[in-house]
C-alpha positions, 0 to 999 in steps of 0.5 A, spaced: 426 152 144 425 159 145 430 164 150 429 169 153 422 169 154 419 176 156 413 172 160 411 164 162 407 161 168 408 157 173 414 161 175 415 164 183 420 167 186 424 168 193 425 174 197 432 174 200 431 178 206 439 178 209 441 183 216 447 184 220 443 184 226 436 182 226 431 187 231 426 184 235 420 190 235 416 191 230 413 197 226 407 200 226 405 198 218 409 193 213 411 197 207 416 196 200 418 201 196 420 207 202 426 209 204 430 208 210 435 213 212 440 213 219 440 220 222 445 222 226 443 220 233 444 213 230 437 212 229 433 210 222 428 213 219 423 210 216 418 214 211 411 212 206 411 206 201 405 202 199 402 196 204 400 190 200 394 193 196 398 197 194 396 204 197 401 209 198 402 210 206 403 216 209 406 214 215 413 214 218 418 209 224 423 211 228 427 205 229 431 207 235 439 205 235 440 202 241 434 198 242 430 194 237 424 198 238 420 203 234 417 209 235 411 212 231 413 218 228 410 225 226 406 223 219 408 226 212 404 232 209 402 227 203 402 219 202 408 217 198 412 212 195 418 210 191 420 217 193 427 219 195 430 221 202 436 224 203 439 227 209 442 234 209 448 237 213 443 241 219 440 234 221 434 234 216 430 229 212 429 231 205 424 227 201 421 228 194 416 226 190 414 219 188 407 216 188 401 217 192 395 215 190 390 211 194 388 206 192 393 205 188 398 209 188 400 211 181 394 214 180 398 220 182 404 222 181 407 228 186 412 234 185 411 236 192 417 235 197 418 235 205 423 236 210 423 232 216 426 235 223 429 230 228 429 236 233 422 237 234 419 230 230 415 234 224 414 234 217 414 241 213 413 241 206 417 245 202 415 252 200 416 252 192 415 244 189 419 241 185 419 243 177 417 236 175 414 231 178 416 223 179 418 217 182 424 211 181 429 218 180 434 220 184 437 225 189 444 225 190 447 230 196 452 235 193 458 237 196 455 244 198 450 242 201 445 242 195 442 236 192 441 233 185 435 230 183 435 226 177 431 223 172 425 218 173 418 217 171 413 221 170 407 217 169 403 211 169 404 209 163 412 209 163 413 216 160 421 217 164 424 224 163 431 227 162 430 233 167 434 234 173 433 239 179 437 243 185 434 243 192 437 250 195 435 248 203 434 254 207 436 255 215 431 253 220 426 254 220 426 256 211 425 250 208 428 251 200 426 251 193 427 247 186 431 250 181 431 247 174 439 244 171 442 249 167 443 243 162 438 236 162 441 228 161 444 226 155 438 220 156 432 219 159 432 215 165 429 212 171 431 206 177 438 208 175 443 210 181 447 217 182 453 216 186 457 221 188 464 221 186 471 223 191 472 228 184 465 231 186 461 229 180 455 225 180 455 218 177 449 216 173 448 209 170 444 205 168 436 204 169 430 203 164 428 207 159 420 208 158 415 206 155 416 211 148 423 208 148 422 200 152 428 197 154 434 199 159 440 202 159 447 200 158 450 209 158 452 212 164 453 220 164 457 224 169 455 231 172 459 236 173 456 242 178 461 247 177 461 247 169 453 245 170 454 240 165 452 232 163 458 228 159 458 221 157 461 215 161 463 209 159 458 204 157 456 198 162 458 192 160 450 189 161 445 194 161 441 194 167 436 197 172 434 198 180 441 196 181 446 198 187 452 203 186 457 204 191 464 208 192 468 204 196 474 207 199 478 206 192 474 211 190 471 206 185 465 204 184 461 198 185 455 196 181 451 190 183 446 186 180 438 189 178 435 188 172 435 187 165 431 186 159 426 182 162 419 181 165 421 183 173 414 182 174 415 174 173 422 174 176 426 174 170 433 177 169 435 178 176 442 179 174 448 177 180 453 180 175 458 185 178 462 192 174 467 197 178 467 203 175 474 207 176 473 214 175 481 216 174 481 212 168 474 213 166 472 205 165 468 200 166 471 192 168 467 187 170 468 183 177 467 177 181 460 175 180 455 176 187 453 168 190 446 170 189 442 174 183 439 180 186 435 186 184 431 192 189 436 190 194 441 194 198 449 196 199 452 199 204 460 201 205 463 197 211 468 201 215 472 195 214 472 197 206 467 192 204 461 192 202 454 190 205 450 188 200 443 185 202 436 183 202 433 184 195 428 180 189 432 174 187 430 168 182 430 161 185 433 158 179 436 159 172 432 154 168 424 154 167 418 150 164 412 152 163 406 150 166 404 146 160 408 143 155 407 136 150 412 131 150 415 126 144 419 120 144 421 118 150 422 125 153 420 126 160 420 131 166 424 131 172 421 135 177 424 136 185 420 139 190 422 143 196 422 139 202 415 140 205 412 141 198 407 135 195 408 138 187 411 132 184 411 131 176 411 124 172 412 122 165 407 123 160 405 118 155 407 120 147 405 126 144 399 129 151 400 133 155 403 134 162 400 140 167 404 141 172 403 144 179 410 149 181 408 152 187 413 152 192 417 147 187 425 148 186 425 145 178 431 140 175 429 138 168 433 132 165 430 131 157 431 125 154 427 126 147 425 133 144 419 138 148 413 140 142 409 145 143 411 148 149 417 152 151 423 152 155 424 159 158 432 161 160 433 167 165 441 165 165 445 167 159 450 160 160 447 153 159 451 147 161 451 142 156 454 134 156 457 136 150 460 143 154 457 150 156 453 154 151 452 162 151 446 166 149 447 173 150 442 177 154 440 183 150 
C-alpha cells in the first residue's frame, strides 16, 4: 500500500458551484481563471480568463446588480488570464499581468497593466508596465490608495519570484506607473494570498514554490509600507496554495482550504481544513474544519460577521483505487455507483486482475484479503480502521 500517492487513474472530481442568489442571464462567453470585481454602482465586473481550449480571452461582462442581466463591456487592450484586478478609491479597475497567450495561454506571460473606467466603459493601458511579468500573484489595495503586488510565476515552466512592486495610480485621465520594493519577499511565491491587515500591513501566506524549489509553502511574511520592509510570520499549521484569507470583523484572519503537496490536476489534496490568523498576538490556531474540501474557491466577509465561502474544486471522496489492481485470498472489491450510473465492480478470481470503470462512480472499498500489485491512493491524512483511527501526516 503506498500513500500519498502524487498520480493515479480512474480519479474524477466534482465542481462544487454554490451562490447566495442564482442569476438567470448569461455571459457572453464561459471562462475559469478571471476575476470578478463589484464596482461601486453595485454592478460586477468580469474580466478575461481562458475558455475551454485554454486560450486566453480578452473579453469582458458587466452583470448588472439589480437585475440578472449582463452587458458586454469595452474588450481589454491584451488578452489575459490568471491576472489580478483591484478597485481603486476613483472607481477604476486595476488589472495586472497574468497569462495571454492563445492558443494556449502560458505561452506568453505579460507584464502590461490596464485600467477599466466605468464612467465611460473603456480599458487604457497604463503608461509604464510592470517591472516583472507574472500571473497567480497578488495585488493588494494599500491604505494610501497605492497598490502592492506580490510575487507570482513568472514562466511556464514554474520559475516563481520574490519580487513585489507599487502602483502610484494618476488622476483621471493619467493612468500610473510601476515601482520596484525597496526590499523583495523573504521567499519566492505564487498562488498565496495577500490580506490587508487593520495594522495596515499586508499578510502574505502560503502558495506554492516552483519548479527549482518543487512543493508548497507553510511561512507567511508581513509588509510594512512604512518601514518598506518584509518580517517573517508564524508558520501555518499545513502548507498550502489557492487558498482563501479573509479578515473578519475581529481582525483575524480566516484561511481556508487549497491545496497541498499533491497532484491538483488529479484532484489530490484538496484540503477542508481551517487556520485563524491573530495578527495581535502574531499566531496561528487551527479551527473547525469547512464541511467540504475546497480549493480556487472564494470567501467573502458578511455584514452580519460571517463569512461566505463558496464554489471552489473539491474531491469527491477521501479514498481511491486505481483502475487496475491484482486481488489475493478472498479480498474483493466494492464499488457503489452514483444513481444513474451503470460502473458496477465485481469480485475477481484469486491472483487476476480486476479493471474497473470509475467514471461517474462514487467508490467505498470493503477488502477482506490483501491488494498485490496494485495501489491504494489516500488524499485524507486520517484512516478509519476497525481496530481505531490511523493518522498519516501530510507532507
Amino acid at each position: 500500500m503506498r500513500l500519498g500517492q502524487l498520480r493515479a487513474t480512474g480519479i474524477f472530481a466534482l465542481l462544487l458551484i454554490t451562490s447566495i442568489l442564482a442569476s438567470t442571464a448569461s455571459a457572453q462567453v464561459a471562462r475559469r481563471r478571471h476575476t470578478t470585481t463589484v464596482l461601486p454602482d453595485g454592478n460586477v465586473l468580469i474580466v478575461g480568463g481562458t475558455n475551454a481550449a485554454e486560450a486566453a480571452l480578452d473579453s469582458t461582462d458587466l452583470h448588472r446588480g439589480t437585475a440578472p442581466v449582463y452587458y458586454v463591456a469595452d474588450t481589454l487592450n491584451l488578452r489575459r488570464a490568471s491576472h489580478t484586478a483591484t478597485l481603486l478609491p476613483d472607481g477604476r479597475v486595476l488589472v495586472t499581468g497574468g497569462c495571454s497567450g492563445t492558443p494556449t495561454c502560458l505561452s506568453i506571460i505579460t507584464n502590461t497593466a490596464e485600467l477599466y473606467d466605468p464612467q465611460n466603459n473603456s480599458w487604457t493601458t497604463t503608461a509604464g508596465a510592470m517591472t516583472n511579468a507574472r500571473f497567480n500573484h497578488t495585488a493588494t489595495l494599500l491604505p494610501n490608495g497605492t497598490v502592492l503586488v506580490v510575487g507570482g510565476q513568472t514562466s511556464a515552466v514554474g520559475a516563481v519570484t520574490t519580487s513585489c512592486e507599487i502602483f502610484t495610480p494618476a488622476v483621471p485621465p493619467g493612468t500610473g506607473s510601476f515601482a520596484a520594493c525597496p526590499a523583495n519577499l523573504q521567499l519566492a511565491r505564487a498562488g498565496h494570498t495577500a490580506t490587508l491587515l487593520h495594522t495596515g500591513r499586508v499578510f502574505v501566506a502560503g502558495g506554492y514554490l516552483g519548479n527549482a524549489t518543487p512543493g508548497f509553502a507553510v511561512s507567511t511574511e508581513l509588509y510594512d509600507q512604512g518601514l518598506n520592509l518584509w518580517s517573517a510570520g508564524p508558520s501555518l499549521i499545513q502548507k498550502r496554495a489557492f487558498h482563501t484569507a479573509t479578515q473578519m470583523g475581529h481582525q483575524k484572519v480566516l484561511i481556508a482550504g487549497g491545496v497541498n503537496g499533491r497532484n491538483i490536476e488529479e484532484n489530490f489534496g484538496i484540503m477542508q481544513t481551517v487556520e485563524i490568523y491573530d495578527p495581535t498576538s502574531n499566531s496561528i490556531t487551527p479551527a473547525q474544519p469547512m464541511a467540504a474540501r475546497r480549493a480556487f474557491h472564494s470567501a467573502t466577509l458578511l455584514p452580519n460577521g460571517e463569512v461566505a465561502v463558496l464554489g471552489g474544486l473539491a474531491n469527491i471522496t477521501t479514498t481511491y483505487v486505481r483502475e487496475s489492481i491484482t486481488l489475493d485470498g478472498v479480498s474483493r472489491l466494492a464499488v457503489t455507483p452514483i444513481a444513474g450510473a451503470d460502473a458496477v465492480a465485481r469480485p475477481s478470481a484469486i491472483g487476476s486482475t480486476m479493471t474497473i470503470n470509475f467514471d461517474d462512480t462514487q467508490m467505498s472499498v470493503n477488502e477482506n484479503g490483501i491488494i498485490m500489485n496494485g495501489d491504494v491512493y489516500l488524499s485524507s491524512p486520517n484512516i478509519i480502521t476497525s481496530f481505531g483511527i490511523a493518522h498519516f501526516p501530510w507532507p
